[in-house]
C-alpha positions in Angstrom: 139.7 12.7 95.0 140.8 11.7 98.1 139.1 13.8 101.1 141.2 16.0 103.0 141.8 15.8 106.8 140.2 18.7 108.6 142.6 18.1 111.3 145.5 18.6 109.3 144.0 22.1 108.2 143.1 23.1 111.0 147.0 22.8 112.3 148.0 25.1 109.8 147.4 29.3 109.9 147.1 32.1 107.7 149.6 32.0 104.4 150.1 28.2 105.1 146.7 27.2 105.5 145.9 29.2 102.0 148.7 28.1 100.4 148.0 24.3 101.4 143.4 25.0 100.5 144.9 26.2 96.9 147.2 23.0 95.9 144.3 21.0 97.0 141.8 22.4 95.7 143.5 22.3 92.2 144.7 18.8 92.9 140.4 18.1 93.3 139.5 19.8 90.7 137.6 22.4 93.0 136.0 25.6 91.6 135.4 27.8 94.7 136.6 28.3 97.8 134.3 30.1 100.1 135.2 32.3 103.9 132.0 33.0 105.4 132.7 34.4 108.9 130.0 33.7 111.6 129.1 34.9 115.2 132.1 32.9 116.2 134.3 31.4 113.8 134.6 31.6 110.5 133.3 28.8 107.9 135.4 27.4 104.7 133.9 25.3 102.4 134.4 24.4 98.5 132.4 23.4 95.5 133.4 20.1 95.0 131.8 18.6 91.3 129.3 21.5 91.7 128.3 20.6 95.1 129.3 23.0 98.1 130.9 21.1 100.9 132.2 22.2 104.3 135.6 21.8 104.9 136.4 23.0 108.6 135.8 26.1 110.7 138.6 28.7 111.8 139.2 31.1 114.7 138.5 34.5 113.8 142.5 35.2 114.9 143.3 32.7 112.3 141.0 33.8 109.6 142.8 37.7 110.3 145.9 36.5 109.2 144.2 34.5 106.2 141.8 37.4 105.0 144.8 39.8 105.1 147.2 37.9 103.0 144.2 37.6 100.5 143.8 41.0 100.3 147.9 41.2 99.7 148.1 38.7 97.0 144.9 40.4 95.2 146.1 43.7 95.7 143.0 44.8 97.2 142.6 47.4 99.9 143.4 46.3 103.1 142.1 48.4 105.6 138.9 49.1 103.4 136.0 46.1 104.8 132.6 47.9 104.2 132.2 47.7 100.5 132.5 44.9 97.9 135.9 44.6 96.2 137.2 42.2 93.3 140.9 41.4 92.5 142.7 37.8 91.2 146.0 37.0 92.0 148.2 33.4 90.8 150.1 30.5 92.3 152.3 28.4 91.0 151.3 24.1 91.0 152.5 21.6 88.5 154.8 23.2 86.4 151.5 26.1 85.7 150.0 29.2 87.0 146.6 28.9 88.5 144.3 32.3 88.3 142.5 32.8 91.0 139.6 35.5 91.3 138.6 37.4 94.3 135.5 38.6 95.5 134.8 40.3 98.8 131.4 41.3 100.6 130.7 43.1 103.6 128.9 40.8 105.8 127.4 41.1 109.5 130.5 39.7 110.6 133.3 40.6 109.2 134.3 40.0 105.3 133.4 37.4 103.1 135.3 35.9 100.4 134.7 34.0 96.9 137.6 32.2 95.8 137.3 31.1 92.1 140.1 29.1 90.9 140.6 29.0 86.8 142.9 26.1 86.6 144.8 26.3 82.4 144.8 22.6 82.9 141.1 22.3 83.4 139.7 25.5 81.3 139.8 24.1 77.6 137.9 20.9 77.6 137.3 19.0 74.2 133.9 19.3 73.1 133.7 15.4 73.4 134.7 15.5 77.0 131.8 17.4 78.2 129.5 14.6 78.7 126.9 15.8 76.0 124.8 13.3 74.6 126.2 11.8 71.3 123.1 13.7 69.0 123.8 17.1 70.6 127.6 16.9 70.6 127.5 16.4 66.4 124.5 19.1 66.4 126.9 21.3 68.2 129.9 20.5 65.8 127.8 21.3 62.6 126.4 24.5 64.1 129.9 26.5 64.8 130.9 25.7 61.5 128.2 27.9 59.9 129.1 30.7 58.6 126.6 33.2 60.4 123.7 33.4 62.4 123.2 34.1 66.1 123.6 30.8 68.8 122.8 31.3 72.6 124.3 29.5 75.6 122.2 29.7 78.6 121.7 28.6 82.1 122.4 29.9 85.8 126.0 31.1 86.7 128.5 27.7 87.6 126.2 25.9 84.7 129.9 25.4 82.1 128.6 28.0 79.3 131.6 29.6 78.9 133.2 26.1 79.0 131.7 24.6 76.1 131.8 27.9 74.3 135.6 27.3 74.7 135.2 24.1 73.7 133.3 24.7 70.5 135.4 27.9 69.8 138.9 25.6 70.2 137.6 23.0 67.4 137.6 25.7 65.3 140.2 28.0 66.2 142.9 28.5 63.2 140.9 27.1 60.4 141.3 30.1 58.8 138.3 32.2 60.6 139.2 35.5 62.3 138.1 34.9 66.1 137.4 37.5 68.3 136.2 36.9 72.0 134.8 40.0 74.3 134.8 38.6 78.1 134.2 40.0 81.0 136.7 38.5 82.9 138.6 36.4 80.7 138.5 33.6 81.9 141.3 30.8 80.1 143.6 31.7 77.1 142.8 30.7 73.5 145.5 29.7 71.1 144.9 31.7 67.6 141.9 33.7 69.2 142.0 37.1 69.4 140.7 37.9 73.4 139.1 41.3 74.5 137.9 41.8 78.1 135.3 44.8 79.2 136.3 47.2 81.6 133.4 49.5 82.5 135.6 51.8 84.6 136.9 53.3 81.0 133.3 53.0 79.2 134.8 49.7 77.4 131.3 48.0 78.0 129.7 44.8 76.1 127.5 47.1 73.7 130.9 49.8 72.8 133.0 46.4 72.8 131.0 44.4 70.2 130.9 48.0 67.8 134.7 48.0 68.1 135.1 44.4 67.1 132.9 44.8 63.9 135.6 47.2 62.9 137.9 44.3 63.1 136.4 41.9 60.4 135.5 39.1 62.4 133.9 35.8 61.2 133.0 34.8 64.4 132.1 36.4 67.4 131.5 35.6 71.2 130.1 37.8 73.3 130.8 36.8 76.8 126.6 37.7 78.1 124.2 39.5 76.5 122.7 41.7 79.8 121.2 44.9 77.9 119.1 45.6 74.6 121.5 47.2 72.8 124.3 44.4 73.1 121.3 41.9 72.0 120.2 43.6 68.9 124.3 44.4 68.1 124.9 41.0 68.6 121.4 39.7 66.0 122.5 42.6 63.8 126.2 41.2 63.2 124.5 37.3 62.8 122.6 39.2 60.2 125.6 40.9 58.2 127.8 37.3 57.5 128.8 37.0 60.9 128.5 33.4 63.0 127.7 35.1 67.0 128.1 33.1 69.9 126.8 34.6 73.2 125.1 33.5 76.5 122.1 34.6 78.4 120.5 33.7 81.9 117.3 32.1 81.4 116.6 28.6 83.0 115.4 26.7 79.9 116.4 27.4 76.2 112.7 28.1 75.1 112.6 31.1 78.3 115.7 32.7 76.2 113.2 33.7 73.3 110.8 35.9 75.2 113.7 37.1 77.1 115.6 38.8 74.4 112.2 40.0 73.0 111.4 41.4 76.6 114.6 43.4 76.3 113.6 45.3 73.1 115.1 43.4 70.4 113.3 43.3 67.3 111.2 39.7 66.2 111.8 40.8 62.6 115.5 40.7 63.1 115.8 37.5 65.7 113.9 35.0 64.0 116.1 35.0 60.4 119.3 35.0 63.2 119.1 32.3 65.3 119.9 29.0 64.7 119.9 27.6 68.0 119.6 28.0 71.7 121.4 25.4 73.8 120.4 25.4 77.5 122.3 23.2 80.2 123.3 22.4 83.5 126.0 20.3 85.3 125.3 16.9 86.7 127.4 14.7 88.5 128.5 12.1 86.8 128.4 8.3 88.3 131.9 6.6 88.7 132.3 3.9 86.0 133.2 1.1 87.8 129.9 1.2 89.6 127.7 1.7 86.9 127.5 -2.2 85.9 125.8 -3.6 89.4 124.4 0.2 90.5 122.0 -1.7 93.0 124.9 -3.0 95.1 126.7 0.5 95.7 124.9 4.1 97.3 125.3 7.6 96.9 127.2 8.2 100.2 130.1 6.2 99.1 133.4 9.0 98.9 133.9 8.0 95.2 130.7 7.4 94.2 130.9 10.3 91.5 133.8 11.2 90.1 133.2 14.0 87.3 130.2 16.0 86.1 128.2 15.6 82.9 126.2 18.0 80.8 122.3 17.6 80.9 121.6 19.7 77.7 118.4 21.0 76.2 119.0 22.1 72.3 116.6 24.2 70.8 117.5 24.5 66.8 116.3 27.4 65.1 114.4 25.7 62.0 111.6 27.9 60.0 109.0 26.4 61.4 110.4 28.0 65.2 111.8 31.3 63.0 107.9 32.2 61.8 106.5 31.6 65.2 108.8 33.5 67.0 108.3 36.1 64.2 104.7 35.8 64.7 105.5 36.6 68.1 104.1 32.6 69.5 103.7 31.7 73.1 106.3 29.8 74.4 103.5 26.7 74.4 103.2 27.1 71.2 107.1 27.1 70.6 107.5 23.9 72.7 104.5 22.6 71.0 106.5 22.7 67.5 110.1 21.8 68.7 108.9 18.3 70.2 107.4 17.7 67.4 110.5 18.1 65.1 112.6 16.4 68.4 113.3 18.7 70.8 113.9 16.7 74.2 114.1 18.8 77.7 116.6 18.4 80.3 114.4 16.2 81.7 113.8 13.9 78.7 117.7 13.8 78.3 117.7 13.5 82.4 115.8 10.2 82.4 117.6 8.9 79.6 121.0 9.4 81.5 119.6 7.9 84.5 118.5 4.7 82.5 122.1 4.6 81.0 123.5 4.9 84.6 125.7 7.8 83.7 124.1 10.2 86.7 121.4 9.7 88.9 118.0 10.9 89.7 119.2 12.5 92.7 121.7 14.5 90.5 119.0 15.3 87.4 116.4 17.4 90.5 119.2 18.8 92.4 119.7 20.9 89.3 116.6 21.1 87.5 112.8 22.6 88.8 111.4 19.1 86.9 
């Protein structure tokens, strides 16, 4: 994208200066937009391709009439500023409606605010379009077609799980399968997908939401994170009972999600016959195209020097050579062990293959990995 002039932002106040940070960060493709007040001004910056860049700093007078007219639009209580609050609001760009989620946080100086913009346009990305490596994208495909068994998406927040759940969910979406999603928020809406979103205030959690769904004769089933034992053994016990379970888990590598789940309370003699894979990624930065021929002659610090983001995958299938050891309750050497030799690569195997192919750099593959 083209960059924005500070200056001209920094002409504009309160509902202008929003209104003109949310048509361009959708025109950029931005995620977040971040007020972070300091000693004497307050900050704004953006993610920008997963990067967080700062855009300008405002006077805390002119950050007031911003902060206020946030609160407004999100119908969030104005004259409360000492405890967390969430709300989401819309604006209109393009012929659409933009979502946009807020988060608020006391801080030492004054309220700070998460703006996470879910742009329709943006949210449902063909599986293809996601930058996955050619043998991972048909592995993928072939998975969700199965007709039960538990896969697991994982990897830090802002790492596109629920993105290519979308994606694998949308391929296939009306093909005669009943579809039910449990989300907390939801995030983009699915054609021919039946949508359900927690709400903890009326005991509507992720364990009492994935009961009510079996009521509702799914075939397939995501469950937006799995965060307590009872939602993970649920969620293995529906894989179990002709049920296809998609759901996502924090854990940094997709080998780390085994001894997770069993560290939550979840039965070995159950997991091992569910899974059937584990797919672990992060989002990279992707190299522009028209610089990937002669990369030598062009640097990093050029302004268009990326221009989209990739996905550096790790795909852990579960075969029965990785069922019986995780029954047999294996280290997660001896895991790794096995997978490589049936063809399990790491992030970093599939990082320095990118790299080679000039897709995304080195830079890119350590700024999001601990390889």
């Amino acid at each position: 994208m083209t960059p924005i002039d500070p200056k001209k932002l920094e002409r504009l106040q309160g509902e202008e200066l929003l209104s003109t940070l949310e048509q361009e960060a959708v025109r950029g493709g931005i995620s977040d937009i971040h007020l972070n007040p300091q000693k004497t001004c307050v900050k704004i910056e953006w993610r920008e391709l997963g990067v967080l860049k700062t855009l300008l700093t405002i006077t805390p007078d002119t950050f007031e009439a911003m902060h206020r007219r946030i609160k407004f639009k999100a119908k969030m209580k104005l004259n409360l500023e000492t405890v967390a609050q969430d709300g989401q609001y819309t604006f209109p760009t393009g012929g659409r409606m933009v979502n946009v989620r807020v988060a608020s946080l006391p801080s030492r100086f004054g309220e700070a605010f998460t703006l996470r913009l879910l742009d329709p346009e943006r949210g449902i990305v063909p599986l293809e379009k996601l930058g996955f490596p050619e043998d991972i994208r048909k592995k993928l495909q072939e998975l969700v077609e199965l007709p039960n068994g538990l896969i697991l998406v994982t990897g830090p927040t802002g790492c596109g799980k629920t993105t290519t759940l979308y994606a694998l969910l949308s391929t296939i979406a009306g093909k005669e399968r009943n579809i039910i999603t449990l989300e907390d928020p939801i995030e983009y809406e699915l054609k021919d997908i039946i949508q359900s979103q927690i709400d903890v205030d009326h005991g509507y959690t992720f364990a009492t939401g994935l009961r009510a769904i079996l009521r509702h004769d799914p075939d397939i089933i995501l469950v937006g994170e799995i965060r307590d034992q009872e939602t993970a053994q649920t969620a293995i016990d529906a894989s179990l009972t002709g049920h296809l379970v998609l759901a996502t888990l924090h854990t940094n590598s997709a080998i780390e999600a085994i001894p997770r789940l069993l560290s939550m309370g979840v039965s070995p003699y159950t997991f091992a016959p569910a899974l059937r894979a584990i797919l672990a990624q992060r989002l990279v930065r992707s190299v522009n195209p028209a610089m990937r021929e002669n990369p030598a002659a062009h640097t990093e610090s050029e302004p268009q020097f990326y221009t989209g983001q990739l996905s550096l995958p790790e795909l852990l299938v579960g075969t029965e050579k990785i069922r019986s050891l995780i029954l047999n309750q294996s280290t997660t050497g001896e895991i790794l062990e096995e997978a490589k030799k049936e063809g399990f690569k790491t992030m970093s195997d599939w990082g320095k293959i990118m790299v080679q192919s000039h897709v995304t750099t080195q830079t890119e593959i350590d700024r999001v990995t601990a390889i």
